[in-house]
N, C-alpha and C positions, 0 to 999 in steps of 0.2 A: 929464109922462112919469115912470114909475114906476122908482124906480132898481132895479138887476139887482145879484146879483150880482157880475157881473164890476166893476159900478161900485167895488165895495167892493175885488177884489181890485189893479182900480189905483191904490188908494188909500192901500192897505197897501204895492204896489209904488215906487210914488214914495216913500212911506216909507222905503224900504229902502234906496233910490238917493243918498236924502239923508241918511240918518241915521249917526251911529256906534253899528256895530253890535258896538263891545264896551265901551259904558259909553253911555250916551244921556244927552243934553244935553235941558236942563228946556225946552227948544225943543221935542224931537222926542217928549219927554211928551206935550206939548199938544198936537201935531197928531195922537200917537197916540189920547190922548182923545177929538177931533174923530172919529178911527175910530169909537170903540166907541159915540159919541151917532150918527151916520150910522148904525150897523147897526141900533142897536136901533129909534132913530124910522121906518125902511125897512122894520123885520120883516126883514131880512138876517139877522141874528144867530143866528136857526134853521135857516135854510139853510146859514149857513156859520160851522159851529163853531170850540169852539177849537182844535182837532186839526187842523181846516183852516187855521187860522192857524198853529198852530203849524209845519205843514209847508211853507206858503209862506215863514215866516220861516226858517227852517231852510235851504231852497233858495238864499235870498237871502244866510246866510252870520252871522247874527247868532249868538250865541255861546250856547251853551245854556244861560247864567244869565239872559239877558237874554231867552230864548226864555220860558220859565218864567216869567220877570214878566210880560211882557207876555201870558201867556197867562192868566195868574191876572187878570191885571186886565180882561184882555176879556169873560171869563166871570164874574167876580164886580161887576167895575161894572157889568157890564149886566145882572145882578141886578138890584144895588141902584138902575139909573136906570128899570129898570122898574116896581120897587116907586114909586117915586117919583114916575113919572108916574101910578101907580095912585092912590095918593093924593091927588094934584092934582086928578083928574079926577072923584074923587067929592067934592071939596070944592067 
């Protein structure tokens, strides 16, 4: 079964539920990571930017510094994991 969307947005949402959302513990790093490898190996990451994330995190209450990283890093590691499985994949 193909993951959806929405797969992602509860995945960010249970994020939310669990995390602190005005300094994040190197816990809620990693399962934020775990986010941004699920979008990109889904093809999610196109469907649902970072402006969508950033507005779900925003709704959920996290604090607009922390909004900001995590949006820089959804959009820029999933760059660079894209680049990465580029490369992989023609080696």
């Amino acid at each position: 079964m193909a993951a959806t969307v929405e797969d992602l947005r509860v995945r960010v949402e249970n994020l939310a539920r669990t995390a602190d959302r005005q300094a994040l513990h190197p816990i809620d790093w990693y399962r934020f990571y775990e986010i941004v490898i699920f979008a990109v190996q889904e093809g999610l990451d196109r469907q649902f930017d970072s402006a969508d994330l950033a507005g779900l995190l925003k709704e959920s209450g996290f604090s607009p510094d922390i909004v900001g990283r995590l949006t820089f890093m959804y959009s820029h590691g999933g760059d660079l994991l894209r680049q990465y499985l580029a490369v992989a994949e023609m080696a």
